[in-house]
SEFIZA-3560 file (N, C-alpha, C; in Angstrom, 3 decimals):
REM SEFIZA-3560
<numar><xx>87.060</xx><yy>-77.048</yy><zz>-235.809</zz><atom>N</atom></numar>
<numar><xx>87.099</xx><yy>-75.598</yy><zz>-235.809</zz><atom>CA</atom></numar>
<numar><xx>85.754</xx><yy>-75.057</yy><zz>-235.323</zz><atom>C</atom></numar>
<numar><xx>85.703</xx><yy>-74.088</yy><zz>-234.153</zz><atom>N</atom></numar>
<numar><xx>84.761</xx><yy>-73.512</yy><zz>-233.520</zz><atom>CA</atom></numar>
<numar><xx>84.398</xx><yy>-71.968</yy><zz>-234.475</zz><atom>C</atom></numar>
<numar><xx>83.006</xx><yy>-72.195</yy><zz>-235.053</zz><atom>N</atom></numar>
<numar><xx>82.645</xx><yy>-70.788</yy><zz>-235.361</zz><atom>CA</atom></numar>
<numar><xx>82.062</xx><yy>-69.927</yy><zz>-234.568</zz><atom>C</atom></numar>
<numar><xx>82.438</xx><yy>-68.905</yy><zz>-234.140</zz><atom>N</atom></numar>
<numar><xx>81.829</xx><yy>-67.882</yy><zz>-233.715</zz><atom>CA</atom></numar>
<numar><xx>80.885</xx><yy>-66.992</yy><zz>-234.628</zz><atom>C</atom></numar>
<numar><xx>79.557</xx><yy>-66.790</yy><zz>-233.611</zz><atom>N</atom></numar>
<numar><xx>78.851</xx><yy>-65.680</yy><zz>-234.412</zz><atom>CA</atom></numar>
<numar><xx>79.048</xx><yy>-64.112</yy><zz>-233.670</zz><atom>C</atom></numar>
<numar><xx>78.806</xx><yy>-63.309</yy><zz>-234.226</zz><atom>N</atom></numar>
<numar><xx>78.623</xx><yy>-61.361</yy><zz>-233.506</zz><atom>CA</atom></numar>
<numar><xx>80.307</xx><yy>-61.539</yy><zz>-233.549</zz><atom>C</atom></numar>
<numar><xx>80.147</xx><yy>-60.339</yy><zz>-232.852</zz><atom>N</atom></numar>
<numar><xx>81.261</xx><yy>-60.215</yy><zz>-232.787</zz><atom>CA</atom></numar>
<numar><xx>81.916</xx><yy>-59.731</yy><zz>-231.496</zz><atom>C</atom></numar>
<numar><xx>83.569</xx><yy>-59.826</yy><zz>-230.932</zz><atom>N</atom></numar>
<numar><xx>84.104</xx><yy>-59.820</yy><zz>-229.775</zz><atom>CA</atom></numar>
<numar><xx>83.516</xx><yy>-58.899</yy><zz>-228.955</zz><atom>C</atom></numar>
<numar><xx>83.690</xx><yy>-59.272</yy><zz>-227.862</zz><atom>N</atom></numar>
<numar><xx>83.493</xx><yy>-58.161</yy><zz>-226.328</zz><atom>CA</atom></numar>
<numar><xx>84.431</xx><yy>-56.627</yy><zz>-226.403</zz><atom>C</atom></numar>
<numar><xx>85.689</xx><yy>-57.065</yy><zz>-227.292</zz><atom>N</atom></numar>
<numar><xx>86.829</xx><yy>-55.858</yy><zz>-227.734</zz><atom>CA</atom></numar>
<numar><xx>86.252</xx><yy>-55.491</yy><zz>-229.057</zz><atom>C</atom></numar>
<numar><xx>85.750</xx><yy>-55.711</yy><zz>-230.096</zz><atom>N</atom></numar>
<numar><xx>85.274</xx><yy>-54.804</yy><zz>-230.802</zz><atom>CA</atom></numar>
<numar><xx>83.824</xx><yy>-54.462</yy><zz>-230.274</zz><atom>C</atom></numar>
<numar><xx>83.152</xx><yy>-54.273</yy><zz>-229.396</zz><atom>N</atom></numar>
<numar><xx>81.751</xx><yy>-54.393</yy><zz>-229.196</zz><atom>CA</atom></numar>
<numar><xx>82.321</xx><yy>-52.895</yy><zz>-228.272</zz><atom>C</atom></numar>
<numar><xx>82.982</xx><yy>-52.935</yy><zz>-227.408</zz><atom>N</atom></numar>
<numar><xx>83.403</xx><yy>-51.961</yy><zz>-226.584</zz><atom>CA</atom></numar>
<numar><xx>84.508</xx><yy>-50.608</yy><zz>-227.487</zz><atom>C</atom></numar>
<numar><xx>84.813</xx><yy>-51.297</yy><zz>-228.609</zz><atom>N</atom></numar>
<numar><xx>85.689</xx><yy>-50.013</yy><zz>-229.586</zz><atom>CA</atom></numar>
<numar><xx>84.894</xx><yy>-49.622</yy><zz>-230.055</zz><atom>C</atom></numar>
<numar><xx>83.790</xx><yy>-49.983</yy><zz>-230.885</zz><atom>N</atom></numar>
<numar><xx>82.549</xx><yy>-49.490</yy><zz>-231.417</zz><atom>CA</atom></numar>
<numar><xx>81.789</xx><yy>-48.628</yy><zz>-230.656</zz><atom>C</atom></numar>
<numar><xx>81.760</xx><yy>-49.172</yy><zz>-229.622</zz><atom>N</atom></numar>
<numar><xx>81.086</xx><yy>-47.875</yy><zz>-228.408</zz><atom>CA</atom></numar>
<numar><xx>81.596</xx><yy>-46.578</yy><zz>-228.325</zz><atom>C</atom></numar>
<numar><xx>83.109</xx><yy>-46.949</yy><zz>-228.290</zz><atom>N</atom></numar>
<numar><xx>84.296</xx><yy>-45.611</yy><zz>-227.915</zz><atom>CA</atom></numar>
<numar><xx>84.325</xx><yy>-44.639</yy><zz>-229.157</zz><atom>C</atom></numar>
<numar><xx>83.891</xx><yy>-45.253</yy><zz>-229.976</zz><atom>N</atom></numar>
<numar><xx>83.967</xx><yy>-44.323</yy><zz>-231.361</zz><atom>CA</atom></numar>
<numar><xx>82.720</xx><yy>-43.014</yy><zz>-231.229</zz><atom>C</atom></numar>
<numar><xx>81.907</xx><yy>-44.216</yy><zz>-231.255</zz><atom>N</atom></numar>
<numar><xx>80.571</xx><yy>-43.476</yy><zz>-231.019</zz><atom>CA</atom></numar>
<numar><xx>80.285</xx><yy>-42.270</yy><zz>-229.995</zz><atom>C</atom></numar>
<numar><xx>81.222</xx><yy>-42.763</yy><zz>-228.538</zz><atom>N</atom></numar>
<numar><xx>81.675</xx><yy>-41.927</yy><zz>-227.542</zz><atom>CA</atom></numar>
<numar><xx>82.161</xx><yy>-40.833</yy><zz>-227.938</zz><atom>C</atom></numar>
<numar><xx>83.187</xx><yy>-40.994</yy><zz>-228.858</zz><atom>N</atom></numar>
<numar><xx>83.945</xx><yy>-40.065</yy><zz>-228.841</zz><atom>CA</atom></numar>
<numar><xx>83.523</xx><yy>-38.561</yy><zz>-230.211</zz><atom>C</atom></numar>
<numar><xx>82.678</xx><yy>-39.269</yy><zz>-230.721</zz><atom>N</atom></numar>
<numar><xx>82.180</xx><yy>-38.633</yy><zz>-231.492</zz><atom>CA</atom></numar>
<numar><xx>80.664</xx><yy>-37.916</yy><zz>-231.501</zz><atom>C</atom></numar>
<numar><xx>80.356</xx><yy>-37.737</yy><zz>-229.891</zz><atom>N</atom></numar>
<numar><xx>79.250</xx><yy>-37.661</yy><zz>-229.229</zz><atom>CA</atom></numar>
<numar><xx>77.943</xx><yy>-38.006</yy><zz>-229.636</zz><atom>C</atom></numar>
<numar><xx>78.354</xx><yy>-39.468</yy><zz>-230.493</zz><atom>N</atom></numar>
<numar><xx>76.772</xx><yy>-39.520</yy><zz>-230.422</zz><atom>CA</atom></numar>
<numar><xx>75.427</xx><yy>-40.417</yy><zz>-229.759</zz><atom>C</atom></numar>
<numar><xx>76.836</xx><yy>-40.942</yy><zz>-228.791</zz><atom>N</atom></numar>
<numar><xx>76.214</xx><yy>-41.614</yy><zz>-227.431</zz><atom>CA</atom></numar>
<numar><xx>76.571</xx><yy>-40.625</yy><zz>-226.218</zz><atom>C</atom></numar>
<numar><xx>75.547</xx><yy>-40.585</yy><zz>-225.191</zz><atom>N</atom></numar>
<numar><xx>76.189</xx><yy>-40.304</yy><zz>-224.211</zz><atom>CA</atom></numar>
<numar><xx>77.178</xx><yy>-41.209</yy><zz>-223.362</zz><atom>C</atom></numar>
<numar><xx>77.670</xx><yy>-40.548</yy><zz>-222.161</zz><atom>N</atom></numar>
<numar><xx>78.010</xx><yy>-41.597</yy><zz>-220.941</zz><atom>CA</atom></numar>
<numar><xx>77.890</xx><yy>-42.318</yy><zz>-220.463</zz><atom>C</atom></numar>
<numar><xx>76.885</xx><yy>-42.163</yy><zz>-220.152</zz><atom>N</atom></numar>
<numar><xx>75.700</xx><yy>-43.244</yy><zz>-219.201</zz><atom>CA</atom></numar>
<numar><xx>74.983</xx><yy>-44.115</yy><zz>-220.361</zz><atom>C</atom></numar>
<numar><xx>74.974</xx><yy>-43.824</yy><zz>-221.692</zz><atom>N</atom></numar>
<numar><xx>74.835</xx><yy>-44.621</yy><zz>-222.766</zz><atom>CA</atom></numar>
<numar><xx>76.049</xx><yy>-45.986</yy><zz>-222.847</zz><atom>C</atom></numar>
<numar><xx>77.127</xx><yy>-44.916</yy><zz>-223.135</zz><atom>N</atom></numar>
<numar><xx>78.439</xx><yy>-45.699</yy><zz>-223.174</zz><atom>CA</atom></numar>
<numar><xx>78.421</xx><yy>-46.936</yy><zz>-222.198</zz><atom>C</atom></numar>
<numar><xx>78.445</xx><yy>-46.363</yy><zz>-220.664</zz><atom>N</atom></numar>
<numar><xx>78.771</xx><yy>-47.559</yy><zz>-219.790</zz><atom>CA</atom></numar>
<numar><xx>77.213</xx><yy>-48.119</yy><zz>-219.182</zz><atom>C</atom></numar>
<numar><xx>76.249</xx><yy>-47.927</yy><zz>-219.441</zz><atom>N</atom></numar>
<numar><xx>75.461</xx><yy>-48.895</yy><zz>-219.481</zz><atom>CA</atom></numar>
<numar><xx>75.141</xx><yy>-50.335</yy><zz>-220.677</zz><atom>C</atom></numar>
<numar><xx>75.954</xx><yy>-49.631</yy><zz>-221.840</zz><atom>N</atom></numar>
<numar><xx>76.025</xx><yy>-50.568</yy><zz>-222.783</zz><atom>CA</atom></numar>
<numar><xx>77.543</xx><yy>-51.578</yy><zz>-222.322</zz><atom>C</atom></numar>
<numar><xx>78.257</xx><yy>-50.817</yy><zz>-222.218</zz><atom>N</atom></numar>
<numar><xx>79.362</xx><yy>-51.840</yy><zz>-222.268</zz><atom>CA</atom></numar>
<numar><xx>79.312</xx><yy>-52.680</yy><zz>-221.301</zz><atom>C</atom></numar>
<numar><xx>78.104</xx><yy>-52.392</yy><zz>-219.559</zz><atom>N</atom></numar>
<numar><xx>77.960</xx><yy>-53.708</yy><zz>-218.415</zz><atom>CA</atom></numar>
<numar><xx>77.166</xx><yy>-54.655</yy><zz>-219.402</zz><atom>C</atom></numar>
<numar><xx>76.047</xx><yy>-54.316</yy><zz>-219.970</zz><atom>N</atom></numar>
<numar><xx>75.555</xx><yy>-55.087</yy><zz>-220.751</zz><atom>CA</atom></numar>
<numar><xx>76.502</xx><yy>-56.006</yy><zz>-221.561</zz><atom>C</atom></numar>
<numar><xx>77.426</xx><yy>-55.906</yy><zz>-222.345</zz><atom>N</atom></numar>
<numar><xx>78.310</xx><yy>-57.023</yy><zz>-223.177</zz><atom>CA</atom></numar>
<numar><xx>79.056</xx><yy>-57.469</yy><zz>-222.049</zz><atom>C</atom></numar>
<numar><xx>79.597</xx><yy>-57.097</yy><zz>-220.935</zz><atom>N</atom></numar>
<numar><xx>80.313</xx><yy>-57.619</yy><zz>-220.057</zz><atom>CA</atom></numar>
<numar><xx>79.043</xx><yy>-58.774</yy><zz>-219.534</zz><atom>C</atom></numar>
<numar><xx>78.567</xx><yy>-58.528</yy><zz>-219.139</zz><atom>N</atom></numar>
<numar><xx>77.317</xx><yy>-59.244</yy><zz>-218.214</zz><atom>CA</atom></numar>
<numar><xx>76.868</xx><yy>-60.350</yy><zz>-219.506</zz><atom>C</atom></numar>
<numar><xx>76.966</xx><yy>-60.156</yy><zz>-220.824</zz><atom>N</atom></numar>
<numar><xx>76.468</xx><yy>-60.937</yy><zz>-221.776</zz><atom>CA</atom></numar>
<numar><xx>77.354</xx><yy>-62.054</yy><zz>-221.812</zz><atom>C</atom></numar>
<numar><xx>79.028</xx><yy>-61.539</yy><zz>-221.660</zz><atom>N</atom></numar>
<numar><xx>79.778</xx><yy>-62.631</yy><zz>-222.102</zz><atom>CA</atom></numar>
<numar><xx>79.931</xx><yy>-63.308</yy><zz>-220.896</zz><atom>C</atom></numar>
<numar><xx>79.651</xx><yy>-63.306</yy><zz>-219.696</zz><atom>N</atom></numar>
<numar><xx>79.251</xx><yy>-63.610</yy><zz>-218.482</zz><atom>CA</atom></numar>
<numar><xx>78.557</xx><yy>-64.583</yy><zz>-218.757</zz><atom>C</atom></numar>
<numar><xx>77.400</xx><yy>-64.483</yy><zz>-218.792</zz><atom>N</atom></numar>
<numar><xx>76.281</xx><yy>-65.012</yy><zz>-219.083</zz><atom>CA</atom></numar>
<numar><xx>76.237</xx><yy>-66.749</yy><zz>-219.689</zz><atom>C</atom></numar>
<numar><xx>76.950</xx><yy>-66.248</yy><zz>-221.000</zz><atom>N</atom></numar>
<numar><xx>77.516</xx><yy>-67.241</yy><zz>-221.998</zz><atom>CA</atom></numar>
<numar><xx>78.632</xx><yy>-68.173</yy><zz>-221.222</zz><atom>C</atom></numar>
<numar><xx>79.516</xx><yy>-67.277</yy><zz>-220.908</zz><atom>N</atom></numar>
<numar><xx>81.058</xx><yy>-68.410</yy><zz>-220.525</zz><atom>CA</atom></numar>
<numar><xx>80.002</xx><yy>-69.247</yy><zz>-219.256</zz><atom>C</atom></numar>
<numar><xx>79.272</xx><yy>-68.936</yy><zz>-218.679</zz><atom>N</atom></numar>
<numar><xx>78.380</xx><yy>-69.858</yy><zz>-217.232</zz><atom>CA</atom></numar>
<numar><xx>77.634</xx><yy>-71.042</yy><zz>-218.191</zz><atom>C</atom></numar>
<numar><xx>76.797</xx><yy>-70.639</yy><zz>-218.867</zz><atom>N</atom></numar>
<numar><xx>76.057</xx><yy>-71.982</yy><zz>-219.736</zz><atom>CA</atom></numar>
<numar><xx>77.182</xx><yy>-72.433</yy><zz>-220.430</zz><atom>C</atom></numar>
<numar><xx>78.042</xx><yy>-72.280</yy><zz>-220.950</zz><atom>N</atom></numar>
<numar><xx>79.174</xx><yy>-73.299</yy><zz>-221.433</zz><atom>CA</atom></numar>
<numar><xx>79.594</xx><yy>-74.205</yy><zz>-220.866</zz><atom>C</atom></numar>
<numar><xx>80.016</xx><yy>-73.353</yy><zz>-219.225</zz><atom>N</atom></numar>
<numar><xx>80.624</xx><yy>-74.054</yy><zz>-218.267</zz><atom>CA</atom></numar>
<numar><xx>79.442</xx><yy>-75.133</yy><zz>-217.890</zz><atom>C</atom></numar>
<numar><xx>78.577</xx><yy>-74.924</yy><zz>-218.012</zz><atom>N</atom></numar>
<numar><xx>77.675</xx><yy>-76.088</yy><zz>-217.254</zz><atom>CA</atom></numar>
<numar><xx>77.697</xx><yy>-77.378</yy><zz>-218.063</zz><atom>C</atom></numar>
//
């Protein structure tokens, strides 16, 4: 059994939307954070793969 630590790329990006939606991020907050977890889990799945 594989443990994972943090938590998913889909709650990492709902957590954002909340925050979005409840203005207390901006836009450009919003989607500069969410390339960041995209680009993170990127990142990760490449050193796995190696």
């Amino acid at each position: 059994m594989v443990k994972k630590k943090g938590m998913s790329i889909e709650t990492g990006i709902k957590r954002l939307s909340i925050l979005k939606e409840k203005e207390l991020i901006s836009d450009e907050i919003f989607n500069d954070s969410k390339e960041l977890l995209l680009k993170s889990e990127m990142e990760i799945f490449r050193e796995k793969s190696s």
